[in-house]
N, C-alpha and C positions, 0 to 999 in steps of 0.2 A: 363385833362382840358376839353376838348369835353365831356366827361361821365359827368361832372360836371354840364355844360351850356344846355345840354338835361336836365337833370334832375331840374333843375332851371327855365327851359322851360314847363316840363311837371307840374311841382308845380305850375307857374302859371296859365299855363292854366286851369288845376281844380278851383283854386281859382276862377279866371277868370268867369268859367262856372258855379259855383255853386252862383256866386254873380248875376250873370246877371237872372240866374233861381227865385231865390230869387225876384229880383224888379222886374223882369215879372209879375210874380204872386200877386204881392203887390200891384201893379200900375197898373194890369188892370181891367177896366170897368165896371161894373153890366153889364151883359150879356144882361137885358134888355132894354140895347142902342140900342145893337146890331142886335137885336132878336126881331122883334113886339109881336112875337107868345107869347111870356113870361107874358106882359103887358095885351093881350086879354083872355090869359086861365084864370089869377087871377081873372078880373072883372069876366069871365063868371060863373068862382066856386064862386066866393063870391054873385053873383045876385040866384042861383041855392043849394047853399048849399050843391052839392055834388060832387066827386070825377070827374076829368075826362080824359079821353086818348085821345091822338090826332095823328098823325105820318105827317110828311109833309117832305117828300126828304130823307135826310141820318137822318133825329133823330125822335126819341120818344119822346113825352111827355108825362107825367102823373102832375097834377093837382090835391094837395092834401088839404083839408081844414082839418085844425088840431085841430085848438078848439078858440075858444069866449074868449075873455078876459072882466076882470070885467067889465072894460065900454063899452065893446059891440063892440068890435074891432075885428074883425077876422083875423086871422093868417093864412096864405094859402102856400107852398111850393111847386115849378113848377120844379120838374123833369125833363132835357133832356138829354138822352143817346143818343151817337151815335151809328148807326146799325151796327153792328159786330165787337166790342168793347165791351165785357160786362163788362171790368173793371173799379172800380170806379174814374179811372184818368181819363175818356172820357164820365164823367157826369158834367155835371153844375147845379147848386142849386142856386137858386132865393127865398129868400124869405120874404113875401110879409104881412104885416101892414098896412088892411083894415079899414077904418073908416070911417063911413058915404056914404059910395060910394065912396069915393075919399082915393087913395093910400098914404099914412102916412108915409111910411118909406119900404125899400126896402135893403136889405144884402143877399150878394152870399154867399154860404158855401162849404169848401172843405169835401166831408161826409168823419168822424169818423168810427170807428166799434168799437166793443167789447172791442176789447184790448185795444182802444186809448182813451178809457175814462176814468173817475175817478176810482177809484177800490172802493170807500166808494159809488157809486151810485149802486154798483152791487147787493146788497144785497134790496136795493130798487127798483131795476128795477125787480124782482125774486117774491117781494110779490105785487108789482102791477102786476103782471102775474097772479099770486093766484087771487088777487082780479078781475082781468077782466076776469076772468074762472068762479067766479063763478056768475058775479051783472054785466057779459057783455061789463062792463069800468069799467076804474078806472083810475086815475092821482096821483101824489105826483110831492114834490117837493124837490130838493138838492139841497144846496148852490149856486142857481142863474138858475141850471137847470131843467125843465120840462119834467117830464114822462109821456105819458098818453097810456095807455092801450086798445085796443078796441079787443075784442073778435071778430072771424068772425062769419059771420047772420048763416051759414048754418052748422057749425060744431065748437062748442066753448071752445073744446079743441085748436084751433089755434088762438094765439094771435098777433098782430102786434105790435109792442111799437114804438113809437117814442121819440127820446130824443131832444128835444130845449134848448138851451142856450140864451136867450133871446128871439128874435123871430128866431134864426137861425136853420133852421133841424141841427142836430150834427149825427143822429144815427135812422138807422130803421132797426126794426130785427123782425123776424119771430119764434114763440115760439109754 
């Protein structure tokens, strides 16, 4: 009877703790409540048009402008890692839906990799590689998601891809 009501106990608890994990995560905040840093790095990449790193206490920033949307709206993704954590559960992802100078829309993203995304975008993420090796960028599109390819300036065998799902980072890989 006891082996029973532990076990009945430890079942809920799991339940218990995977449910409350779940609405944490569901229910909390754009980071950029919480965080001014997050709000001042987009204006200042989007006023500057290029990348930028920041450090202030335990986190990193990186400040990415990803690309122009048809009507002129810029897309910016604000990176923060905490410092001695390199794993991607102790990054935050902000990202940001510039228009006119004034912020448009604003989605947190938990980063993707490799394996967690579509397997029909694989074989489009492999010839936007091709193409940013050899014309330096390149972009496509998959059913809702955004590749875009940029070769690096100094050596253009190495490519960086980013994958978007609306305006959200989903995925940056190194090629």
């Amino acid at each position: 009877m006891i082996k029973k009501q532990i076990k009945i106990f430890i079942l809920a608890l799991i339940i218990f703790s995977a449910n409350s994990v779940y609405a944490f995560s569901v229910l909390s905040p754009p980071y950029n409540q919480s965080d001014p840093n997050f709000n001042k790095l987009a204006m200042r990449v989007y006023n500057s048009g290029s990348p930028f790193a920041f450090a202030s206490g335990a986190y990193t920033y990186n400040a990415l402008p990803l690309t122009t949307t048809m009507s002129g709206c810029k897309l910016i993704s604000i990176i923060r890692r905490t410092q001695g954590f390199p794993k991607l559960a102790y990054w935050a992802i902000e990202n940001y839906k510039i228009c006119g100078g004034n912020i448009a829309e604003v989605k947190n993203t938990n980063m993707a990799g490799w394996n967690s995304l579509p397997n029909g975008i694989k074989p489009v993420i492999n010839n936007v590689i091709a193409e940013a090796k050899q014309y330096g960028k390149a972009t496509a599109n998959y059913y809702g998601y955004r590749v875009i390819g940029k070769a690096q300036a100094y050596n253009g065998n190495i490519v960086y891809v980013y994958v978007l799902n609306g305006i959200k980072l989903e995925a940056i890989m190194r090629f």
